[in-house]
C-alpha positions as CSV (number, residue, x, y, z in Angstrom):
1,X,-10.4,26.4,-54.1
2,X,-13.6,27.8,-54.9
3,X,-16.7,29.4,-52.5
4,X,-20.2,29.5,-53.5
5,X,-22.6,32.2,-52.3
6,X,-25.8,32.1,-51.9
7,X,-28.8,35.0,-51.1
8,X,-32.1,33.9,-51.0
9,X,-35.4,35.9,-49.9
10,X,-38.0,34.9,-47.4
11,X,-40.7,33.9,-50.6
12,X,-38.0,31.8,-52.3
13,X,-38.6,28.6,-50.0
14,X,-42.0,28.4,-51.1
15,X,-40.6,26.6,-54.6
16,X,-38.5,24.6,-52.5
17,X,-40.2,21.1,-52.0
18,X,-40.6,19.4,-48.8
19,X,-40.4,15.6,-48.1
20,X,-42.1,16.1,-44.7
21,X,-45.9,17.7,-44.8
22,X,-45.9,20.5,-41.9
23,X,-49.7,22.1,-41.2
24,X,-49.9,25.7,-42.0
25,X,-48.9,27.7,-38.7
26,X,-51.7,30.4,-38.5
27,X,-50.6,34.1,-37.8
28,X,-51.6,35.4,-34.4
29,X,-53.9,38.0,-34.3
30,X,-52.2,41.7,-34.3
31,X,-49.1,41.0,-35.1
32,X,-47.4,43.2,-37.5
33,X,-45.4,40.7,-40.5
34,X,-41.7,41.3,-40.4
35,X,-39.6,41.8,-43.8
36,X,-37.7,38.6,-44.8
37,X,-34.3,38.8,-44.2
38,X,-31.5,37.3,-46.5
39,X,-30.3,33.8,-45.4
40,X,-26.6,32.7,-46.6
41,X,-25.5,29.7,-47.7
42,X,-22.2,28.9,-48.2
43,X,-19.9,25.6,-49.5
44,X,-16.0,24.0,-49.2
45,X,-14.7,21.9,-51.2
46,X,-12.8,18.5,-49.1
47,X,-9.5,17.6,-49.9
48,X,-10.5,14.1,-50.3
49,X,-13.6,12.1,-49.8
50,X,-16.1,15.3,-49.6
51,X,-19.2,14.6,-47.4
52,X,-22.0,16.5,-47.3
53,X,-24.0,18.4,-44.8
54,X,-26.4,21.3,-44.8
55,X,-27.1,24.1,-42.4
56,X,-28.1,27.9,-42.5
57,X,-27.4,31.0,-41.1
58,X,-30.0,33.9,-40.6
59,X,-29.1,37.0,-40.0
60,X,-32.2,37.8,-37.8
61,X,-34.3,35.0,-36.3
62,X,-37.8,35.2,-38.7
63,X,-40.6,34.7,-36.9
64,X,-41.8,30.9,-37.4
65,X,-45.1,31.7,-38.0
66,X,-44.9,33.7,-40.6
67,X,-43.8,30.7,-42.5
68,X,-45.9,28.6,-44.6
69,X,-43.7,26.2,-45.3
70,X,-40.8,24.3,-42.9
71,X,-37.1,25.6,-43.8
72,X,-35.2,23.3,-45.8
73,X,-31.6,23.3,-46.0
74,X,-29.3,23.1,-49.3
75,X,-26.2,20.3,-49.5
76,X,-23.0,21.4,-49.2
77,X,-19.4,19.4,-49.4
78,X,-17.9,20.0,-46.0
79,X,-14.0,18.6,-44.7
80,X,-14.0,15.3,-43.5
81,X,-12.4,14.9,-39.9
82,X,-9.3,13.4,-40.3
83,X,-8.4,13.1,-36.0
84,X,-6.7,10.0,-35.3
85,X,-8.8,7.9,-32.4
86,X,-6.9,8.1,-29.1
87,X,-7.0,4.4,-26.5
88,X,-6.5,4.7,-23.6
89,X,-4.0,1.8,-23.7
90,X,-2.3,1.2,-27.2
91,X,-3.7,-1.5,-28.9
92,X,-2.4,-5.2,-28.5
93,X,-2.1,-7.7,-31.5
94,X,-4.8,-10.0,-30.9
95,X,-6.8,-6.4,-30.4
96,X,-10.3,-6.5,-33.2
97,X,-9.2,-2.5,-33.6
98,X,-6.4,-3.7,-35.4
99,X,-5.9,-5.0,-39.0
100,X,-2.0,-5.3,-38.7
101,X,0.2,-6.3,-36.0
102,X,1.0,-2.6,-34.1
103,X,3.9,-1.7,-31.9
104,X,3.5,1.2,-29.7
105,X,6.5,3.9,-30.0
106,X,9.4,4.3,-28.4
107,X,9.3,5.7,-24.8
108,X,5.7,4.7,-24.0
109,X,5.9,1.2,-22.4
110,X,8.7,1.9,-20.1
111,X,11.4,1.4,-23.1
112,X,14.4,4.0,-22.3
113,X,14.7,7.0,-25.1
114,X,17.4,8.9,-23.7
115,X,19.5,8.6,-20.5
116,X,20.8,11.8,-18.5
117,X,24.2,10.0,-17.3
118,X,27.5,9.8,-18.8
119,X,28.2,6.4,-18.0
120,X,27.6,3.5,-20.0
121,X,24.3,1.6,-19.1
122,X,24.4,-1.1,-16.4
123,X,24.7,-4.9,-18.0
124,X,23.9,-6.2,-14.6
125,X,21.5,-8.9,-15.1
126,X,22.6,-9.3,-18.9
127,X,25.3,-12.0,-18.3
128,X,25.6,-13.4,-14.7
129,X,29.1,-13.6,-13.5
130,X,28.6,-16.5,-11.7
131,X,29.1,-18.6,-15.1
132,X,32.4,-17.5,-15.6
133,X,33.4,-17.3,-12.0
134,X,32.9,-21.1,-11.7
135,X,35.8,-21.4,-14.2
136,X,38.2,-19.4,-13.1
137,X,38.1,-21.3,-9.2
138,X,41.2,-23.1,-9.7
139,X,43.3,-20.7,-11.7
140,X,43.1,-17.4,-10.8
141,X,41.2,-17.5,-7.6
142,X,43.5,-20.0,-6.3
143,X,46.7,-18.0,-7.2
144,X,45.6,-15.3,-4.7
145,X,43.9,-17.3,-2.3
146,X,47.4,-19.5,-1.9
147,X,49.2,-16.7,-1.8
148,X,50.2,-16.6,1.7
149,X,48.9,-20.1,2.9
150,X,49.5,-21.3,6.2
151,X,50.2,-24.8,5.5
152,X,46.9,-25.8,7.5
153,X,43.6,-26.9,6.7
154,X,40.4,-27.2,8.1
155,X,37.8,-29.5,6.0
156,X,34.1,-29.5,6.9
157,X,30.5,-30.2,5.0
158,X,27.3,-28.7,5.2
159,X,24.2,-30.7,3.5
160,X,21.4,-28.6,1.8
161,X,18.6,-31.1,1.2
162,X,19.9,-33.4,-1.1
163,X,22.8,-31.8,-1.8
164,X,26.3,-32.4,0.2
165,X,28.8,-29.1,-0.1
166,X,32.5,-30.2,1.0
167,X,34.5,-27.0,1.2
168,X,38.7,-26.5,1.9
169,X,39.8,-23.7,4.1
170,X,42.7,-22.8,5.2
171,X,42.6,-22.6,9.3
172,X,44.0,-19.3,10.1
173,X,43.8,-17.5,6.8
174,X,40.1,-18.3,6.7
175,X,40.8,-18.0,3.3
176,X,38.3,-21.0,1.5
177,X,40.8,-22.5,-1.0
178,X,38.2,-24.9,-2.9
179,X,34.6,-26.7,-2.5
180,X,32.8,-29.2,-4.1
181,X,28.6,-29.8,-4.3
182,X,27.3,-33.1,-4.5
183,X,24.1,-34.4,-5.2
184,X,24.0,-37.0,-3.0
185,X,25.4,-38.6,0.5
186,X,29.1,-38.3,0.8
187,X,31.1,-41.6,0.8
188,X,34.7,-42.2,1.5
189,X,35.8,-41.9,-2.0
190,X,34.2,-38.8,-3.2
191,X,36.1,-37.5,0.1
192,X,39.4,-39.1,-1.3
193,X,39.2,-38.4,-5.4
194,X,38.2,-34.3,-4.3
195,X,41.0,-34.0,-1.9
196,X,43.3,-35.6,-4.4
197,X,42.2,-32.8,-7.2
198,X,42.8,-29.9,-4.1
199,X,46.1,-32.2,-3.3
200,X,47.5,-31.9,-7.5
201,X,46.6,-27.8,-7.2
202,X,49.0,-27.5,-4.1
203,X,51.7,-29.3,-6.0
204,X,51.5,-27.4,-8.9
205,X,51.9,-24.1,-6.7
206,X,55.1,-26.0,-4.8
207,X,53.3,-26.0,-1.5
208,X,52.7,-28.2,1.8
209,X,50.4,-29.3,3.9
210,X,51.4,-29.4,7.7
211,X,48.6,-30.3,9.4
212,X,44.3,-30.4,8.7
213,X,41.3,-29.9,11.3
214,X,38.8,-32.0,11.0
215,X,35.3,-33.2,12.7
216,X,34.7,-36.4,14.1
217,X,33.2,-37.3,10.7
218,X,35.0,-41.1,9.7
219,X,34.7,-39.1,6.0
220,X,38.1,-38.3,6.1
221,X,40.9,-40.1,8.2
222,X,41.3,-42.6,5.2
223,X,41.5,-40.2,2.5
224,X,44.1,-37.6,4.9
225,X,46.6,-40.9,5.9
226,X,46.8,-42.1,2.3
227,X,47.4,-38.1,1.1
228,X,48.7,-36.6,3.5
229,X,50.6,-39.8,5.5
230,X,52.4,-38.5,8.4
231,X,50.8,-35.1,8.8
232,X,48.9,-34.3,11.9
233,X,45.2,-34.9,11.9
234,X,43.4,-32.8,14.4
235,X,40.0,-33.2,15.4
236,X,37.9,-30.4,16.3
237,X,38.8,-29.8,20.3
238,X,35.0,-27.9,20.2
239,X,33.4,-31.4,19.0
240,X,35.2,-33.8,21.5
241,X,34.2,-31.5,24.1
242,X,30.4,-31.0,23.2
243,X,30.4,-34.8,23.3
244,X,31.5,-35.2,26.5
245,X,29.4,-32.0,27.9
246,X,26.1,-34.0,26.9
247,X,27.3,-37.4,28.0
248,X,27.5,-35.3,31.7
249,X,24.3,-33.8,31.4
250,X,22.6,-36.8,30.7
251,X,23.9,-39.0,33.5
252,X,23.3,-36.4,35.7
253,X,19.7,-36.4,34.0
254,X,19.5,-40.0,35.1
255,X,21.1,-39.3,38.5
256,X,18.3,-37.0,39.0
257,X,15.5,-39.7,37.8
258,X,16.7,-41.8,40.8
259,X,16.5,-39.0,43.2
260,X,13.0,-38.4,42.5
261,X,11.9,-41.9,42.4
262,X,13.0,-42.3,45.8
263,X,10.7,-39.3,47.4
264,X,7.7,-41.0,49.4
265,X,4.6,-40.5,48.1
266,X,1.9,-38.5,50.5
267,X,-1.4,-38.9,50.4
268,X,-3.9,-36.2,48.2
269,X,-5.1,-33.2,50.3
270,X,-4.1,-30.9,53.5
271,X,-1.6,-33.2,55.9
272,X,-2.8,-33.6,58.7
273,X,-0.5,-32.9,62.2
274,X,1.3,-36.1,61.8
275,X,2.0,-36.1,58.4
276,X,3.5,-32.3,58.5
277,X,6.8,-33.0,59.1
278,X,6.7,-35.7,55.9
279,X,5.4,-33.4,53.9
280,X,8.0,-31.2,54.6
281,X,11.0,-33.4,54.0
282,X,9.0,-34.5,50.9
283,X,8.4,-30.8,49.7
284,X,12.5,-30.1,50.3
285,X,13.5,-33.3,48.2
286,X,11.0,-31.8,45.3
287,X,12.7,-28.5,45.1
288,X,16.5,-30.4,45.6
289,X,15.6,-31.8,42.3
290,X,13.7,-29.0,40.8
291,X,17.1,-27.0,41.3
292,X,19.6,-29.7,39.6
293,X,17.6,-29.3,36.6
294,X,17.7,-25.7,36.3
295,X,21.2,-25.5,37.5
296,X,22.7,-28.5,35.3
297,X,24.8,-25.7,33.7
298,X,26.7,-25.8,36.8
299,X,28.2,-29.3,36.0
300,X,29.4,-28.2,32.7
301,X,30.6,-24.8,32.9
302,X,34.5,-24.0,32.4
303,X,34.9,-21.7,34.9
304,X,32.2,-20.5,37.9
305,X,32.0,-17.3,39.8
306,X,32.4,-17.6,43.9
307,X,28.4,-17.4,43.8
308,X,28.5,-20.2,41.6
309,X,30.6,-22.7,43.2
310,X,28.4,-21.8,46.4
311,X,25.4,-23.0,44.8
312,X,26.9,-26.2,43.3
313,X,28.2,-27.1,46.8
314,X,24.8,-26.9,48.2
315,X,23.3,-29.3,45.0
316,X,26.4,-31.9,45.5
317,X,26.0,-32.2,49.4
318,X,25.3,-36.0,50.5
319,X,25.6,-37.2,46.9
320,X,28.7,-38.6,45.8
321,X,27.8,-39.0,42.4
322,X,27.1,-35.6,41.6
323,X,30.5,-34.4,42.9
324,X,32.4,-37.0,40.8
325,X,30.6,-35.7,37.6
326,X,32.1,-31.9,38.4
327,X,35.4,-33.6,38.8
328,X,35.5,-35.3,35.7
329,X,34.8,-32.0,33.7
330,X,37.5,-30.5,35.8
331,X,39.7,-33.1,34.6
332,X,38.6,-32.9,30.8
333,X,39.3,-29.1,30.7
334,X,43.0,-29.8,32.1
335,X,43.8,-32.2,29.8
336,X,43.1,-29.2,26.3
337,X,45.6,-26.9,28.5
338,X,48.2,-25.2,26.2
339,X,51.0,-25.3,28.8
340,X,51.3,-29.4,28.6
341,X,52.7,-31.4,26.2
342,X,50.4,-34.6,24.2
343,X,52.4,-37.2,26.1
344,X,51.3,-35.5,29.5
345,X,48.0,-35.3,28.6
346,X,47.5,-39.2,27.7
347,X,48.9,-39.6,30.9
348,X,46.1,-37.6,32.5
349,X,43.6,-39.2,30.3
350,X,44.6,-43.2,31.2
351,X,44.5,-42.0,35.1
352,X,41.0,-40.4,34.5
353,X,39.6,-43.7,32.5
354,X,41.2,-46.0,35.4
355,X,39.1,-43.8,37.9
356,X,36.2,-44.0,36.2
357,X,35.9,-47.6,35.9
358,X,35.2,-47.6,39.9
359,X,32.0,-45.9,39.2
360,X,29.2,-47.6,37.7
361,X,27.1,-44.8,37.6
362,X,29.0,-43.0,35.5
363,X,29.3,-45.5,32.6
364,X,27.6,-43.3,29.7
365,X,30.6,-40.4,30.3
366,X,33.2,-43.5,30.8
367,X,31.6,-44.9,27.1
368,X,32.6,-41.4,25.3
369,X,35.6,-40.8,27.3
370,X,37.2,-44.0,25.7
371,X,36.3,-42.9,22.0
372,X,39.7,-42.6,19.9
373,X,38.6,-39.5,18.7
374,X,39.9,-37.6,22.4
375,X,43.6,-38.9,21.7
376,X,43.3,-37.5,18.6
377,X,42.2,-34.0,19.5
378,X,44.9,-33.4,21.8
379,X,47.5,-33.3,18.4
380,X,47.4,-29.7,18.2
381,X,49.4,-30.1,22.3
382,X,52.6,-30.3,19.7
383,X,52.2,-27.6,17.3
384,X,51.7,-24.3,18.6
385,X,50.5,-23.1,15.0
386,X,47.9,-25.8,14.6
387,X,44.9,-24.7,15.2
388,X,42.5,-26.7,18.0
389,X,39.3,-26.2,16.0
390,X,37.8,-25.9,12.7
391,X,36.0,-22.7,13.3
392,X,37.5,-21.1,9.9
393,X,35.3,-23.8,7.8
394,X,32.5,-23.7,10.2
395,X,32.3,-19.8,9.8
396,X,32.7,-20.7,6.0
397,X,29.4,-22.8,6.5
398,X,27.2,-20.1,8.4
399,X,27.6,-17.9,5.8
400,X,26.2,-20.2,3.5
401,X,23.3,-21.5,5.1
402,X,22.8,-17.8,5.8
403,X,22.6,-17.0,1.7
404,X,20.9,-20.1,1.5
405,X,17.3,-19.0,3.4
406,X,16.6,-16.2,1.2
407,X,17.5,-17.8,-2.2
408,X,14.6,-20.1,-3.0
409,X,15.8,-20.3,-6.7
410,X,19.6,-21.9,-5.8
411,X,18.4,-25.1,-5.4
412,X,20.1,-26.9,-8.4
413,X,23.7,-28.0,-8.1
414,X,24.5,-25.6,-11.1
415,X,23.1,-22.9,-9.4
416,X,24.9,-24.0,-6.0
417,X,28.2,-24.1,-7.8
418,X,27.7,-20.7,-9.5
419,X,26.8,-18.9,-6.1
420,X,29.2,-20.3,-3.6
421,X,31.9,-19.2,-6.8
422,X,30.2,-15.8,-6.9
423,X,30.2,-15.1,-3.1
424,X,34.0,-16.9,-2.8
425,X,35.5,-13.9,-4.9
426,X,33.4,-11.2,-3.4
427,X,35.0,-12.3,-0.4
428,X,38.5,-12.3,-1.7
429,X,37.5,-8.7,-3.1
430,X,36.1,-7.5,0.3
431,X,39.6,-6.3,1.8
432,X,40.6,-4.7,-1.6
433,X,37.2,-2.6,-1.3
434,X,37.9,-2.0,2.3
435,X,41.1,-0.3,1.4
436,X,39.8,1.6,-1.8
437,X,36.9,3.0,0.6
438,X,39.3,4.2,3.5
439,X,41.6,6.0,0.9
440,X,38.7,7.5,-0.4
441,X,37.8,8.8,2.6
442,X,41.5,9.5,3.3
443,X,41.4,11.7,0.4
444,X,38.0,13.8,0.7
445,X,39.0,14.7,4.3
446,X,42.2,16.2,3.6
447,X,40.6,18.3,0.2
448,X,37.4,19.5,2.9
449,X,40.5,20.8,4.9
């Protein structure tokens, strides 16, 4: 480390040379020349690539124009700046500020540096479950699921675009037991080899089927008699029924086409004297058929209030075959009543067909009333514990078409498979949770106290 000190008098810079001619600044008149003060000059040494620079410091400001000559300033080796340049954004690979691929440091670019919990970090995300839950559907899912099974079944699909989900429940458990997605239109045998795979786990476990719900679907009576032969096939009472309802409601649409053909037509404009009473028998038959439409619940509905009954009277009155289409839902409600046995309702049901062959009007209800499927929904007449409909697997199928609208991504049958697995044991988990949450509870009340 060294210093160098300089002192150097006001008629010193006149040796000094100066690249750049300045013209002589000529002293004003009456001013008194000032002494020349000492100027210092002073130099430091770099620790590595010295630059130089020159400045001076005066001690008084001299007065310029007592100056022949312009100041000039000695070199000096001054430190070198040795800042790093700040980005406002660290710099990328492909960036030209860059001679060398560059990472920026931990902690700027959202990485994690340190954590404040105790806990392990989340692996959510890392390793879907769904993967391994897929797996483990007919080992370990099954044990619990067939745990306490009923003995019944109720077997439905649901189609999501091209794909065909068949899923196994059991009807008053509403526990779902197995499913299977295919990518394409169900057929009779992919019905039958599925079933036979669910068939091989129940025999494994030592267990039983005693009866199966079903839809109307022709999917499965083949595959269920050569399974299951001799175990009662029930088809959905809510199906049957909803058939029937609209074979009603569109007779009595047709009824009420004929009605309204036969109103006379009046002529445009005001009617005149004569033409008044016409127009208002014309104007009542209008509204008579206005009403049917918007009271063709009426025909249909289980059970009506006294106002209701009132109301349907005055509709049926002077027409015969609106009446008998009331009585034949009447009679199709009786024959689904608990307190009878199967053999009395057939009965009921060969007396209802022989009635309606009398009316020709009534030959779209007569066509669905003679369907085998209404024998066959009248099984459960026998077994107290089997259930009349398949609302478990139907309930099963809301809640899938309910994950469905939200999940654009789940559209392969990979991904179907691995979310219907997923949701399957977070429903087997959900009463576990339940009870884990009310104990909880449980507990922190009884501590606050």
């Amino acid at each position: 480390m060294w210093k160098i000190s300089l002192h150097l008098e006001s008629s010193d810079f006149n040796a000094i040379e100066s690249p750049y001619p300045v013209p002589n600044a000529a002293p004003r008149p009456g001013a008194t020349p000032r002494p020349a003060e000492p100027s210092t000059t002073s130099a430091m040494p770099a620790p590595s690539n010295p630059s130089t620079s020159a400045y001076a410091s005066h001690a008084t400001a001299a007065d310029v124009a007592t100056l022949a000559l312009p100041t000039t300033f000695p070199t000096s080796p001054c430190p070198t700046p040795n800042t790093p340049c700040a980005f406002k954004t660290w710099p990328s690979d492909s960036s030209p500020r860059t001679a060398s691929r560059t990472r920026p440091p931990v902690g700027t670019s959202g990485a994690t540096t340190e954590s404040s919990s105790h806990t392990p970090p989340s692996r959510t995300g890392l390793r879907p479950r769904e993967k391994k839950i897929w797996e483990k559907l007919t080992e370990q899912y099954l044990d619990v699921a067939l745990a306490d099974f009923s003995g019944y079944l109720a077997i439905d699909e649901v189609y999501d675009g091209p794909f065909c989900v068949i899923c196994v429940v059991d009807n008053r458990r509403y526990n779902r037991l197995s499913v299977r997605v295919l990518q394409q239109s169900p057929t009779q045998q992919l019905v039958g080899e599925f079933l036979a795979e669910f068939k091989e786990q129940l025999k494994r476990r030592g267990l039983t089927v005693r009866g199966i719900t079903t839809d109307g679907s022709n999917l499965y009576p083949k595959a269920l008699e050569e399974l299951w032969p001799g175990t009662r096939h029930q088809i959905c009472r809510f199906h049957v029924i909803k058939e029937i309802t609209r074979a009603i409601l569109n007779t009595l649409a047709a009824l009420r086409k004929r009605l309204s053909a036969k109103i006379p037509k009046g002529r445009r404009g005001r009617p005149s004297k004569k033409e008044r009473r016409g127009a208002a028998s014309r104007k009542r038959q209008q509204q008579r058929v206005a009403d049917l439409f918007e009271h063709r619940h009426l025909f249909v509905r289980r059970e009506l209030t006294p106002g209701q009954r009132k109301e349907l009277s005055r509709l049926i009155r002077g027409q015969a075959g609106l009446s008998r289409l009331r009585e034949v839902m009447e009679e199709v409600y009786r024959l689904f009543d608990r307190r009878c046995k199967k053999e009395t309702a057939l009965r009921k049901l060969a007396q209802l067909r022989r009635g309606l062959r009398r009316t020709k009007s009534l030959s779209v209800a007569l066509n669905k009333l003679k369907s085998p499927n209404l024998e066959k929904a009248l099984e459960y007449l026998d077994d107290k514990l089997l259930p009349s409909t398949s609302n478990a697997v139907e309930r099963s199928n809301r809640r899938f078409r309910k994950a469905q609208k939200g999940i654009y991504s789940a559209r392969k049958k990979k991904r179907l498979e691995q979310r219907l697995a997923l949701d399957m044991q977070r429903e087997q988990q959900s009463k576990q949770r339940q009870q884990t949450l009310e104990t909880l509870h449980k507990d922190r009340a009884e501590g606050e106290e």
